[in-house]
C-alpha positions in Angstrom: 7.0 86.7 35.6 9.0 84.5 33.6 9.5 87.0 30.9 12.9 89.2 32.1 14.4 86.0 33.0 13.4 83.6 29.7 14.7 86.8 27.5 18.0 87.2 29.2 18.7 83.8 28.7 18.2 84.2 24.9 19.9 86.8 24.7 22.8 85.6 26.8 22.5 82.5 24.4 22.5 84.6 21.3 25.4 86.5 22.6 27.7 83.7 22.5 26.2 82.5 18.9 27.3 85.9 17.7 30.7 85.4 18.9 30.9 82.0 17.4 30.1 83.7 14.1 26.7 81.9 13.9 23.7 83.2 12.6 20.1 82.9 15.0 16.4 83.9 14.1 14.1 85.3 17.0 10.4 84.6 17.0 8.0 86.1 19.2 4.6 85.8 20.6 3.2 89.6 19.5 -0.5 88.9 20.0 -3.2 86.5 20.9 -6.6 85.8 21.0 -8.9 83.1 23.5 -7.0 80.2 24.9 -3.1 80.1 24.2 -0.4 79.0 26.1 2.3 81.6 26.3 1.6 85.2 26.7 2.1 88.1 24.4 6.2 89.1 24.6 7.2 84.6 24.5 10.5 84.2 23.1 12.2 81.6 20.6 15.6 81.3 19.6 16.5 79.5 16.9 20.2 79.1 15.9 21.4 78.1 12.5 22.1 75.0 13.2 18.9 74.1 14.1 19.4 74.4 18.3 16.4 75.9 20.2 16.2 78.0 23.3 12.6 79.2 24.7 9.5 78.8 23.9 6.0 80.2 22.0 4.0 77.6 22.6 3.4 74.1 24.9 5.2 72.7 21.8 3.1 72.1 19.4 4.4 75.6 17.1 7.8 75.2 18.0 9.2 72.8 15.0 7.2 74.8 12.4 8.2 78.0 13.8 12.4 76.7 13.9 11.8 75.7 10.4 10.6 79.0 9.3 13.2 80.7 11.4 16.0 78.8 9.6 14.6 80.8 6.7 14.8 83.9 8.1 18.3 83.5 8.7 18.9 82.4 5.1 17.3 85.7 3.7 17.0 87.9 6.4 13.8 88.6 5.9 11.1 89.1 8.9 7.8 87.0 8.7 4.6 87.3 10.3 2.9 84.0 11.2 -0.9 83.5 12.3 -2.0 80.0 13.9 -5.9 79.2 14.5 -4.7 76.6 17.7 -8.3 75.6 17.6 -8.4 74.2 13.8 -9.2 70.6 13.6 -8.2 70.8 9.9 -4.4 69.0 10.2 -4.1 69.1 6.6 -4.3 72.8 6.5 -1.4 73.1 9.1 -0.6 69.4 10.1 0.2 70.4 13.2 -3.0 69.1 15.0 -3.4 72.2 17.3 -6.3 72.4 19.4 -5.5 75.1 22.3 -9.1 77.2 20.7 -7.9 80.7 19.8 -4.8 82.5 17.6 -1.9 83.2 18.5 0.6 86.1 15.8 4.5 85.4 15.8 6.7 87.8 14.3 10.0 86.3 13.5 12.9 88.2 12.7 16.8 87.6 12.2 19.0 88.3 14.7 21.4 90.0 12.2 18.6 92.5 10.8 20.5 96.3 10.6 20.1 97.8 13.8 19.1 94.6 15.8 22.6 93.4 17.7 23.2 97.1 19.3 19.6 97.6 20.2 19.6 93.6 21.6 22.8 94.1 23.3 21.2 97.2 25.0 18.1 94.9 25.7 20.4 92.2 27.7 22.3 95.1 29.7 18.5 96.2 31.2 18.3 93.1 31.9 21.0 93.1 34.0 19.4 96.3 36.4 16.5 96.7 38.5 14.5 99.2 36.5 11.2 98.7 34.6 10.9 99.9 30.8 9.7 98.7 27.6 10.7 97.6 24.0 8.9 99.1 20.8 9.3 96.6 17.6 7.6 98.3 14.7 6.2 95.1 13.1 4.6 96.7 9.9 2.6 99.1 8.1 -0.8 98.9 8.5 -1.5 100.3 4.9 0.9 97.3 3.9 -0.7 93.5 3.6 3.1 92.0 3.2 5.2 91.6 6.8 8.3 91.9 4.8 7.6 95.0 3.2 8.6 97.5 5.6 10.9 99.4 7.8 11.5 97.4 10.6 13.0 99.0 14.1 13.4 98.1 16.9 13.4 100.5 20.3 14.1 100.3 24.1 12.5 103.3 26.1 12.7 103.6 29.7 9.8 103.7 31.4 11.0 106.1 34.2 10.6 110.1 34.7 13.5 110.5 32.3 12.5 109.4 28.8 15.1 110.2 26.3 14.0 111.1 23.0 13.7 108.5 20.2 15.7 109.2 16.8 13.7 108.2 13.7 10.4 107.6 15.4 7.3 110.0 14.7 6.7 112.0 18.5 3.4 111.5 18.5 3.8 108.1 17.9 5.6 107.4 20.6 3.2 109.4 22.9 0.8 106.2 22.6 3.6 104.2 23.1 3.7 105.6 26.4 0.5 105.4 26.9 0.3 101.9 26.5 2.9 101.0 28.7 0.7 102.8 31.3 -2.0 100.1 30.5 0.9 97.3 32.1 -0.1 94.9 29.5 2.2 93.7 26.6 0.5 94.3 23.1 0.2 95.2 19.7 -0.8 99.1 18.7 -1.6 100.7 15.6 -1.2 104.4 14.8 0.4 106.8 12.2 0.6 103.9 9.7 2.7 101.6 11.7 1.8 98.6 13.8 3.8 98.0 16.5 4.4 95.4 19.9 5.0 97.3 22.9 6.5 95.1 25.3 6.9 95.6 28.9 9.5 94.9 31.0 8.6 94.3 34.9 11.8 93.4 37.2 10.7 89.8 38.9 10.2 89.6 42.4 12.8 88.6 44.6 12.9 85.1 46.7 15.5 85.4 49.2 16.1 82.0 50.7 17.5 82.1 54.1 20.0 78.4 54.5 22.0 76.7 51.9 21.9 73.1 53.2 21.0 70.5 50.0 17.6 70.8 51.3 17.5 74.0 49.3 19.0 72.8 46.3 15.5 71.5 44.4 13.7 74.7 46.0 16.2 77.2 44.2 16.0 75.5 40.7 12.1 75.7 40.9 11.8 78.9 41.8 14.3 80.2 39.5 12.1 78.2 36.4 9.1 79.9 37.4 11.1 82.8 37.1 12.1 84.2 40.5 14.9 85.7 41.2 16.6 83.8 44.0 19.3 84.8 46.8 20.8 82.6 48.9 21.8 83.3 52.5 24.4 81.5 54.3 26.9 82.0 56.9 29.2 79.1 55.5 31.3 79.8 52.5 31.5 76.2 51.6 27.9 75.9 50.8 27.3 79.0 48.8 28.9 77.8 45.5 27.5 78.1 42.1 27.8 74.3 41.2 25.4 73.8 44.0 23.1 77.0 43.1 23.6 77.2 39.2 20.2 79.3 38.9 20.6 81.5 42.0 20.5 85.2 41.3 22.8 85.8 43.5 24.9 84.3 46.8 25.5 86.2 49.9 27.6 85.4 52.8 25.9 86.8 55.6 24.5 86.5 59.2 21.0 88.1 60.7 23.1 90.5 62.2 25.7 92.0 59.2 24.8 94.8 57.3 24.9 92.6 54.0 22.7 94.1 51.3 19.6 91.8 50.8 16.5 92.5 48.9 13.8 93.7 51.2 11.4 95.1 49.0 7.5 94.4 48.4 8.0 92.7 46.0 10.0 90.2 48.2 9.4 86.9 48.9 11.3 85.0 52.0 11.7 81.4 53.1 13.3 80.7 56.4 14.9 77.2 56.7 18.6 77.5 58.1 17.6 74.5 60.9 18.6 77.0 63.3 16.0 77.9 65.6 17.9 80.9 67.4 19.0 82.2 63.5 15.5 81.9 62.4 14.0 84.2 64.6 16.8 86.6 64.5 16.3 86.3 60.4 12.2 86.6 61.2 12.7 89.9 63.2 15.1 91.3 61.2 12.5 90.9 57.4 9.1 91.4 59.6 10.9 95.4 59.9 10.7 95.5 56.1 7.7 95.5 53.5 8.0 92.1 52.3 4.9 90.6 52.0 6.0 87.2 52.7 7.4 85.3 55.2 7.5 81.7 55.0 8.7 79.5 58.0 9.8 75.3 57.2 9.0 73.1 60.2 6.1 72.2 62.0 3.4 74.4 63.3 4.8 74.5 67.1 8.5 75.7 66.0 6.7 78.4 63.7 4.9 79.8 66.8 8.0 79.9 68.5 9.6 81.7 66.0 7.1 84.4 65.5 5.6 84.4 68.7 6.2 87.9 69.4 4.9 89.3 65.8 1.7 91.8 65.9 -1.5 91.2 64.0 -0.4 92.8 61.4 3.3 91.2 60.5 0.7 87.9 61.3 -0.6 88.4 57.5 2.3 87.9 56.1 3.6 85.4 57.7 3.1 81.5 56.5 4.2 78.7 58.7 4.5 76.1 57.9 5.5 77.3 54.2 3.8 75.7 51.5 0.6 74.3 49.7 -0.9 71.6 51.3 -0.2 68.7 48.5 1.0 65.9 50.6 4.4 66.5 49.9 7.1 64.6 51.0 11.1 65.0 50.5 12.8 68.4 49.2 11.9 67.7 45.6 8.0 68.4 46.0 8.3 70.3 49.0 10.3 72.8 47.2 7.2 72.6 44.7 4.6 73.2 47.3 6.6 76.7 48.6 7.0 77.8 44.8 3.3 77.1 44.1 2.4 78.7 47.3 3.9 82.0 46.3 2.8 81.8 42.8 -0.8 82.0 44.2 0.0 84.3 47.2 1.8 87.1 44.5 -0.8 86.3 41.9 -3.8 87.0 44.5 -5.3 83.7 44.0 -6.8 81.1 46.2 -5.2 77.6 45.0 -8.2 75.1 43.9 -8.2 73.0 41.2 -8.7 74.7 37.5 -11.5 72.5 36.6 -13.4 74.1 39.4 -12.3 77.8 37.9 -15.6 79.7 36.0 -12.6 82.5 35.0 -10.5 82.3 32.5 -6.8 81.0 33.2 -5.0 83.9 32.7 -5.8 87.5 33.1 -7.2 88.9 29.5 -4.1 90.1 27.6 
């Protein structure tokens, strides 16, 4: 989920180190294997001076990685690195990893022919609403040497309109497709080339209904877990981007305005304008959408009273009062509870602690 929002941040970043006439290296996470810590499609930037944006691992790849990036500005040349995170040999890597699986990094410079269009493409996706995916050929599989080869990189759209691709073999770029049907970011081999197909899912909405400071903390966490956030508010002097630097987007509006406000199923929305009469007029107005949730601040009698008149059904999707039950106190860790609570509601999971989970973590990638 954090993946559109992380990359448009590097490539915003790398956007204004291109127009500063500095060079930047991106790595990224192409494939892994048992326990890692970022999934397949991670980003690093690393600048040439030595600035970092992103991330591949928990931190304990990220200095060797920079290092090797500076190189790849210096030469221009792409690399392919493989880490064993569960080697206990620190002399072999002196890195004293010990996450127990692999993880593959392709780095290449920012500057590499064909790269800045194709990126600048990438960041104005970004921008939209509309799912598609991102082909970077990352070798030839008859070729042992990462550097020795063409290296391209492709967006293709993922809708009913697929435009065709210049300079990449057709039947290629059927399993391409066929991939992205699979909705899981990975590395594919065929017709001599090895490639990462990368998907690109829009992240779910969390419209927050109420702009007092109480929202503040709530905003910025759900924005880092990568949410994108809207703020409603009837009063222009709270919806201001000094107080909201991370919102998605700020709308003037009242339950009753035809303001346009995401309202899809993949829509998450938290009532707290301290208005009792506004919040049931907001509750009446999202419970005639798909959302899937509806989350209500205050105590369990004032959340009866604002949904009191909701069906069985609209019942489902409504959770008041908002938030995990972790003994929170203050907006700082209640706005934690509400973004953990729809982590595990939009994830399907029932929050326990992970020492008591017999699964894996994450999903297989």
């Amino acid at each position: 989920m954090k993946h559109w929002q992380e990359t448009k941040r590097i490539l915003d970043r790398l956007a204004e180190l291109t127009a500063a006439g500095q060079g930047a290296a991106i790595a990224c996470v192409i494939r892994i294997s048992g326990s890692a810590y970022r999934r397949p499609g991670a980003r690093f930037l690393i600048a040439a001076d030595g600035s970092t944006l992103g991330g591949i691992s928990g931190g304990c790849l990220e200095e060797d990685v920079r290092q090797t990036g500076l190189g790849v500005i210096e030469t221009g040349e792409c690399r392919m690195l493989h880490y064993e995170t569960g080697n206990d040999d620190e002399a072999m890597w002196g890195l004293g990893l010990g996450c127990d699986g692999t993880v593959d990094i392709f780095v290449v410079s920012a500057a590499r022919l064909g790269y800045p269009k194709v990126l600048n493409q990438l960041r104005k996706m970004l921008d939209g609403n509309s799912p598609f995916a991102v082909i970077t050929i990352i070798g030839n599989t008859s070729s042992a040497n990462g550097a020795e080869f063409d290296n391209r990189i492709v967006v293709l759209k993922t809708g009913p309109d697929q435009p065709k691709c210049t300079g990449i073999d057709e039947e290629f770029l059927a399993l391409v497709r066929v991939a992205a049907k699979n909705g899981v970011s990975h590395t594919i081999e065929a017709k001599g080339m090895c490639a990462f197909v990368e998907l690109f899912e829009p992240p779910p909405y969390l419209v927050i209904c109420g702009a007092s400071d109480d929202a503040i903390p709530m905003v910025r966490s759900a924005a880092d877990a990568g949410f994108r956030v809207v703020v409603l508010d009837h009063r222009p002097a709270y919806l201001v981007s000094e107080r909201f630097p991370t919102a998605w987007q700020l709308i003037e509006t009242l339950p009753g305005d035809d303001a346009e406000i995401p309202s899809t199923a993949d829509t998450f929305v938290v009532l707290k304008t301290h208005n009792l009469t506004r919040d049931k007029e907001w509750a009446r107005r999202f419970l005639a959408t798909p959302v899937p949730y509806l989350g209500l601040l205050g105590p369990q009698a004032r959340c009866e009273e604002i949904v009191q008149e909701a069906t069985e059904h609209d019942r489902k999707r409504i959770f008041g009062p908002v938030g995990l039950d972790l003994g929170a106190e203050g907006p700082e860790q209640v706005g934690l509870s509400v973004v953990s609570e729809l982590l595990a509601v939009r994830s399907g999971r029932s929050p326990n602690h992970l020492k008591n989970r017999d699964a894996p973590i994450h999903d297989p990638a």
